[in-house]
NUSEDREN-470463 format. One record per residue: residue in one letter; x, y, z of N, C-alpha, C in turn. Coordinates in steps of 0.2 Angstrom, whole numbers, plus 5000, padded with zeros to 4 digits. Layout:
BEGIN
AXYZXYZXYZ/...
// end
This chain:
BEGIN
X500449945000500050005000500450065000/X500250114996500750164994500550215003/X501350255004501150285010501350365008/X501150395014501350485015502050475015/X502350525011503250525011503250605012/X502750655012503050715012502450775014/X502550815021502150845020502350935018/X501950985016502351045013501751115017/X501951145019501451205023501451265020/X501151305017501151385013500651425017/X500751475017500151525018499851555014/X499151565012498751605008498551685008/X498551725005498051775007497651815004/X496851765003496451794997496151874998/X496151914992495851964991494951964995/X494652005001494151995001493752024995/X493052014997492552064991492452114996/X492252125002492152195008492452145014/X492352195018492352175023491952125028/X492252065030491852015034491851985041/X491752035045491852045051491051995055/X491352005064490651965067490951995074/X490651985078490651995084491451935089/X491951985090492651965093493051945086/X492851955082493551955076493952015077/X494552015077494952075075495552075070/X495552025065495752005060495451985053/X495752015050495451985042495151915041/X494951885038494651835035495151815029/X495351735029495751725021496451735021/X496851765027497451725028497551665031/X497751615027497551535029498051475028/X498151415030498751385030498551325024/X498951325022498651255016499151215016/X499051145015499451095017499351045010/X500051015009500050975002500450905005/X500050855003500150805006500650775001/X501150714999501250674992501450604997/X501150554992501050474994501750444990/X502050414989502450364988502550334981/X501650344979501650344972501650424967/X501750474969501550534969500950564968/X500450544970499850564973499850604979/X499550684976499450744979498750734981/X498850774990498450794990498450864996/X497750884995497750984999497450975003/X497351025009497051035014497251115015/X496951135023496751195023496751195032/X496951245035496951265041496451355039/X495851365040495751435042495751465049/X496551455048496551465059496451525059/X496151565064495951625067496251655074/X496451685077496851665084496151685089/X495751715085495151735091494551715089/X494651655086494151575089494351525093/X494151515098494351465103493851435107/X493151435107492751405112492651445115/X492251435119491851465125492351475132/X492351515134493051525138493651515139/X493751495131494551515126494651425130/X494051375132494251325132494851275128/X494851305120495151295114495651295113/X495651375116496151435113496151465105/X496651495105496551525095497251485092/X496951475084497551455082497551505076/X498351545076498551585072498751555063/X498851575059499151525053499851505058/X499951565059500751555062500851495064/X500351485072500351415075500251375072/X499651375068499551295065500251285060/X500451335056500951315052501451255057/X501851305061502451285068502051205070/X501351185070501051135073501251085068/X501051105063500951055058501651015057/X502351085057502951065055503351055058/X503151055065503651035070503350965076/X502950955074502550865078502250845072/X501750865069501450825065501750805061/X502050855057502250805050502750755051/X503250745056503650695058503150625061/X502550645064502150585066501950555061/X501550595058501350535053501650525046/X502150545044502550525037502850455039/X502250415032502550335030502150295035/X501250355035500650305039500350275031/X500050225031499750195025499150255024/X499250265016498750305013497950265015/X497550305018496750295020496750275028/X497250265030497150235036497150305042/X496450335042496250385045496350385052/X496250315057496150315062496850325066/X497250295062498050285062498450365063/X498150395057498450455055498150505063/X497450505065497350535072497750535076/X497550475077498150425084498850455085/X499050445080499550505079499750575080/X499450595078499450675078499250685086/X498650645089498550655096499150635099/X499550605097500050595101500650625102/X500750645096501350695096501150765100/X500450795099500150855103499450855103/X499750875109498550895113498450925110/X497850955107497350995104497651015097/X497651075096497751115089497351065083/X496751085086496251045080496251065072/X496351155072496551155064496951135061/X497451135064498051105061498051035061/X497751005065497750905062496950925055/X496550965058496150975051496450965043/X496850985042497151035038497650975035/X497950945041498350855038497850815034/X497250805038496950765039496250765031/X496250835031495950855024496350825018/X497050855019497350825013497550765013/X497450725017497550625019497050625015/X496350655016495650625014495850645006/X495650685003495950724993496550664992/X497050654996497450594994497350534992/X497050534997496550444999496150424992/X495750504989495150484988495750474977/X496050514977496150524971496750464969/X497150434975497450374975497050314973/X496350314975495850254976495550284968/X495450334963494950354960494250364962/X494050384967493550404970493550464975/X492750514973492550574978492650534984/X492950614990493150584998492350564999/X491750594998491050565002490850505002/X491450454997491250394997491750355001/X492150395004492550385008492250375016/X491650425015491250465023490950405023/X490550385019490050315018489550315014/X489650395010489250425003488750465008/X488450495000488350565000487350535001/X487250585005486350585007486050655004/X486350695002486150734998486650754991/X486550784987486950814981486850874980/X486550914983486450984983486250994989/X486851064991487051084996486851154996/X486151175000486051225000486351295004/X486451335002486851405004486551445009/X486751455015486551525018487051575018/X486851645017487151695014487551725023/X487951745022488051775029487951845031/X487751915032487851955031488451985039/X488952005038489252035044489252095046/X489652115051489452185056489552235051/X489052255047489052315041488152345040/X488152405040487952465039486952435039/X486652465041486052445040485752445031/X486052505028485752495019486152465016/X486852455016487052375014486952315015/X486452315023486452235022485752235020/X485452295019484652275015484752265009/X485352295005485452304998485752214996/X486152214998486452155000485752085000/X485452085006484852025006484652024999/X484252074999484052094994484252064986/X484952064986485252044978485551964980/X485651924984485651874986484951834986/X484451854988483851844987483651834978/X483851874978483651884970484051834965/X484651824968485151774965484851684967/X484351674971484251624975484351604981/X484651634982484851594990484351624995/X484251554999483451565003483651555010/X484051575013484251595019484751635020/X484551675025485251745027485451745034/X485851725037486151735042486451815042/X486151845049486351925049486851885054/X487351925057487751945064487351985066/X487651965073487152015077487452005084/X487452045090487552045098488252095099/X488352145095488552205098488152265101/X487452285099487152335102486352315100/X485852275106485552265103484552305100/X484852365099484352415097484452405090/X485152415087485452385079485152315080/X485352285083484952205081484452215077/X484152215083483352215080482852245076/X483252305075483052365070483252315065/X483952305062484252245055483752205054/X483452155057483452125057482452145054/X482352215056481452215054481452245049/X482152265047482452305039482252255035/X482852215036482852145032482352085031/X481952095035481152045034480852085029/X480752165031480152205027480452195020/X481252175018481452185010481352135007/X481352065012481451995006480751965007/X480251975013479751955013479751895017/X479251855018479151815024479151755021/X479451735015479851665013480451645012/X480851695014481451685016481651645022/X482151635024482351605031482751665033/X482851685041483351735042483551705050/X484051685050484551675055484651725058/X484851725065485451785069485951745072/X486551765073487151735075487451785080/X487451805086487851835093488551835092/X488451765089489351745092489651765100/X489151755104489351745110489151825112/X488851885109489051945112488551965115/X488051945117487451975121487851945130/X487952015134488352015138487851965143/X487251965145487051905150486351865145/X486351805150485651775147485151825146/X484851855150484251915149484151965145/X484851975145484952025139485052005132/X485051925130484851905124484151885127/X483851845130483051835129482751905129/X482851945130482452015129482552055121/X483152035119483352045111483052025105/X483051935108482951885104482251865106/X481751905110481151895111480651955104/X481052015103480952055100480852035092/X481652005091481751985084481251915082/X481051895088480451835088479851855082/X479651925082479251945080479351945073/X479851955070480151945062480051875058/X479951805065480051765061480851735059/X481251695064481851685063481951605064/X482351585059482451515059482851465064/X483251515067483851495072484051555076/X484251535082484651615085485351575086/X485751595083486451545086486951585089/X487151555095487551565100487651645101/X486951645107486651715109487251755116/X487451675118487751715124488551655126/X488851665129489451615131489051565134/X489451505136489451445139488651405138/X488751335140488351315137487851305143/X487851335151487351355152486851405154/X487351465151486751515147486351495142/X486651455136486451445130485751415133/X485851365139485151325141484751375145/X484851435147484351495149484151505143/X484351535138483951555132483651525130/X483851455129483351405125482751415129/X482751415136482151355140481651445139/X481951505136481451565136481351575132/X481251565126481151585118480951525116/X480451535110480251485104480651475099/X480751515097481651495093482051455094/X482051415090482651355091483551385091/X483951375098484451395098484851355095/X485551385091486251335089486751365092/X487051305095487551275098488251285094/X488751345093489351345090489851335093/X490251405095490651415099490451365104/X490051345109489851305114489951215110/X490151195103490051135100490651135096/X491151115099491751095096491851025095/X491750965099491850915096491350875101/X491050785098490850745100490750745106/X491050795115490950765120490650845121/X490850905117490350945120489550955118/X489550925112488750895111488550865116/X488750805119488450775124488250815131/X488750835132488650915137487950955134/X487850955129487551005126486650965127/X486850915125486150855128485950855134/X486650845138486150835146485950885149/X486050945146486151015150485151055145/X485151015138484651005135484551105133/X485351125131485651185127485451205123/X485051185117485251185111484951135106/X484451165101484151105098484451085090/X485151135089485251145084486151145084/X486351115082486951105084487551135077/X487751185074488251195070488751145070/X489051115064489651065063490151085059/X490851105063491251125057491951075054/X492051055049492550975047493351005052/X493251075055493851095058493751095065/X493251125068493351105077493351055080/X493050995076493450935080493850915077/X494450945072494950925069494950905064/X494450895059494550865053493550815052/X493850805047493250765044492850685048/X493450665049493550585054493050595059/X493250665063492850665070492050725069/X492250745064491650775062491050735061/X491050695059490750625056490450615065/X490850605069490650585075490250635079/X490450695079489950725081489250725078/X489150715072488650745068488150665070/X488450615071488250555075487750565081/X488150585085488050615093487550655095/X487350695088486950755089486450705083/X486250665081485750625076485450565083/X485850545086485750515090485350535096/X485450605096485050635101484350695099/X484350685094483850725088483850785087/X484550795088484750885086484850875079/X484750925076484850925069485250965068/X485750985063486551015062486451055056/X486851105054486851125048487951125047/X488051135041488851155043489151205041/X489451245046489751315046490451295045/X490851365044491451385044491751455046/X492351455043492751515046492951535038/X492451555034492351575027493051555023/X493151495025493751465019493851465011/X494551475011494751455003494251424999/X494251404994493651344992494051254993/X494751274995495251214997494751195003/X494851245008494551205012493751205015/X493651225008492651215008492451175004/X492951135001492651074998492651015004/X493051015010493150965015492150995017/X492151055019491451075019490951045017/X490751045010490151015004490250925007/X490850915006490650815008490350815013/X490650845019490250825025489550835025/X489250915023488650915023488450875017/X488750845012488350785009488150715013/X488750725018488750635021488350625026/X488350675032487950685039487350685038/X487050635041486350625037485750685043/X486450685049486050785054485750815051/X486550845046486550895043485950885038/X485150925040484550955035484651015035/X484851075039484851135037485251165032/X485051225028485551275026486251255028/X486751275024487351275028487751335028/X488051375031488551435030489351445027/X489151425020489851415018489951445011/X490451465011490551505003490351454997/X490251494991490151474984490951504980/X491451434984492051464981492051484973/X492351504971492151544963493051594961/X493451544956493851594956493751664953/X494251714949493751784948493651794941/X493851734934493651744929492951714930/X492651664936491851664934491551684939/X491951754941491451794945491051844940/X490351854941490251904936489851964940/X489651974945489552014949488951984954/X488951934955488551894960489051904968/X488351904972488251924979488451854984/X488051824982487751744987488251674989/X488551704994489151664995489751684993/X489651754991490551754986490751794994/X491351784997491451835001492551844998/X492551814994493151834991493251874983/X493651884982493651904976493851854970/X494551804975494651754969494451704971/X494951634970494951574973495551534970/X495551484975496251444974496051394968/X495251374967495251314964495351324955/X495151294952495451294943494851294940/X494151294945493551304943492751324948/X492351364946492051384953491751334955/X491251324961490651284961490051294959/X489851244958488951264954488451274959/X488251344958487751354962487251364958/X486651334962486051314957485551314958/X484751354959484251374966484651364972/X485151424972485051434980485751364983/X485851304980486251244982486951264978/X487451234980487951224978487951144976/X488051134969488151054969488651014970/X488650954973489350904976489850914969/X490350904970490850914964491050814964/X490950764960491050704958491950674956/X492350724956492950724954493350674960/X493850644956494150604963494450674969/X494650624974494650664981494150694984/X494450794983494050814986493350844979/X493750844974493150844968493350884963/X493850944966494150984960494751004961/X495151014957495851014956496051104959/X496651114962496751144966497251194960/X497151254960497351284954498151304955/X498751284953499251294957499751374956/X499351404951499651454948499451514954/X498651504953498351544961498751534967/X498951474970499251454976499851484976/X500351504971500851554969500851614970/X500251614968499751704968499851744973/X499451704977499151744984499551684992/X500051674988500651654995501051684998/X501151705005501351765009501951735009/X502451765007503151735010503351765016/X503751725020503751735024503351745030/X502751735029502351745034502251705039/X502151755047502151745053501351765057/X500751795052500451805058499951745058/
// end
């Protein structure tokens, strides 16, 4: 069986389209680490680390991983641990990585993405037949709107709507008088068939001051309120006072805080990202954990490359959870950008070709691995030399 002989770490920095900010960001979005795996028979494969340093969990339980750190993580224990595991043997390649260091989930995401793209294109086969196959093939899109100006994000819904996309995630839990004014903007513009989301991101400063916010935005008709407040038992004071089905983010990082998240009975709605629980492997297992307990999931991110939004699209193909929208770009390099709104939150992309968005769905890409070839001249393009942050 052919093995891993080489692993290689770069940093990216895509052009955004504006600014994409949320509540405790204080960095850009799209400087990210990408990881190129080669097997023994020369079979390449990619991955993606979109570390943040100020994502980390619910009382920095996590902590942040910078590109800087995961880069250092990846090339100073990982890649010594696993170089020369047999190609597909995921359980192996974990095992592994946990053992060489505790935590630093993006950075085993990021091996372990491009193990799966290597697996799948060694084998000639898409990774979701890797997952156990795909339960759906169109992956529909919720649009994100962030911390930006109230007649931008109505102009914005607005031209998203009109493009298809049938769900809009606002940001929201800075001031909440802006909440809920935003969010009675953006009902009046796209009308009462839409779906519209609100996402806190942890910033409503106590439980009562989100139930009194999000008792308000009740009125507009919202699909989910996701993570209103820190810890997962605030999260269970908000649920147990609103009709609004709560989702569990920052409070849902992996397989044992979902369970936390059941007995405490937090959250009817659990977010899934292929990176907080470090990769796809254990993604799987969460999305488990939370079906087993009759939460249903959708899958977000940390607005990735299209490298690492295709680890994205598989999952939410595989997890049979996963029935909701999901929050993830319409990677699209920039010759087939043509002035579309809905999901684009970059200006270019790394891949050699965009995805198909199609009413409102991104369709599964059927190519070996991860489904599209990774464009290498872009990868050249927008690679930081030297970079430390």
């Amino acid at each position: 069986m052919n093995k891993i002989i080489d692993i290689h770490t770069l940093t990216v920095q895509l052009p955004t389209r504006r600014e994409h900010k949320w509540t405790g960001l204080t960095e850009p979005i799209g400087r990210y680490v990408l990881v190129k795996l080669t097997d023994s028979d020369g079979h390449v494969g990619w991955g993606e680390a979109p570390a943040l340093k100020d994502w980390g969990g619910e009382f920095g339980r996590y902590f942040g991983e910078s590109p800087a750190i995961a880069e250092l993580v990846i090339e100073r224990y990982l890649k010594p641990a696993i170089v020369g595991i047999e190609v597909g043997n995921f359980g192996a390649l974990h095992e592994r990585m946990d053992a060489a260091i505790k935590g630093y989930p993006y950075a085993k995401a990021a091996v372990e993405f491009a193990a799966y793209d290597l697996a799948g294109r060694a084998l000639g086969v898409p990774v979701h037949r890797l997952l156990g196959g795909a339960v759906r093939r169109r992956i529909p899109v919720t649009h994100s709107l962030g911390l930006i100006g109230m007649e931008e994000a109505v102009r914005e819904a607005r031209s998203v709507v009109d493009e298809g996309i049938r769900t809009i995630k606002i940001k929201v839990g800075q001031d909440p008088r802006r909440d809920i004014a935003i969010v009675k903007a953006i009902r009046a513009e796209v009308g009462p068939a839409i779906d519209l989301c609100v996402d806190a991101n942890e910033g409503y400063k106590t439980p009562g001051e989100a139930i009194r916010t999000l008792r308000e935005m009740e009125l507009q008709g919202l699909k989910y309120a996701e993570q209103p407040v820190m810890g997962i038992e605030g999260l269970a004071a908000v649920a147990r006072a609103i009709d609004t089905p709560v989702m569990a983010d920052e409070s849902a990082w992996n397989a044992h805080d979902v369970i936390q998240i059941i007995e405490r009975r937090a959250a009817q709605i659990v977010s899934i990202y292929t990176t907080k629980p470090g990769g796809l492997y254990r993604a799987m297992e969460v999305a488990a954990v939370a079906r087993a307990a009759g939460l249903i999931c959708n899958v977000n991110g940390s607005v990735e490359t299209g490298v690492g939004n295709l680890a994205n699209l598989q999952l939410a193909a595989c997890a049979p959870a996963v029935v909701l929208s999901c929050v993830i770009p319409v990677s699209t390099p920039a010759a087939q950008q043509h002035g579309q709104l809905g999901g684009i939150y970059y200006r270019d992309d790394l891949l050699v070709e965009g995805m198909r968005l199609i009413d409102g769905c991104i369709e599964l890409p059927d190519g070996p691995g991860m489904g599209i070839d990774v464009d290498l001249a872009k990868v050249a393009k927008y690679q930081i030399q030297g970079a430390v942050a």
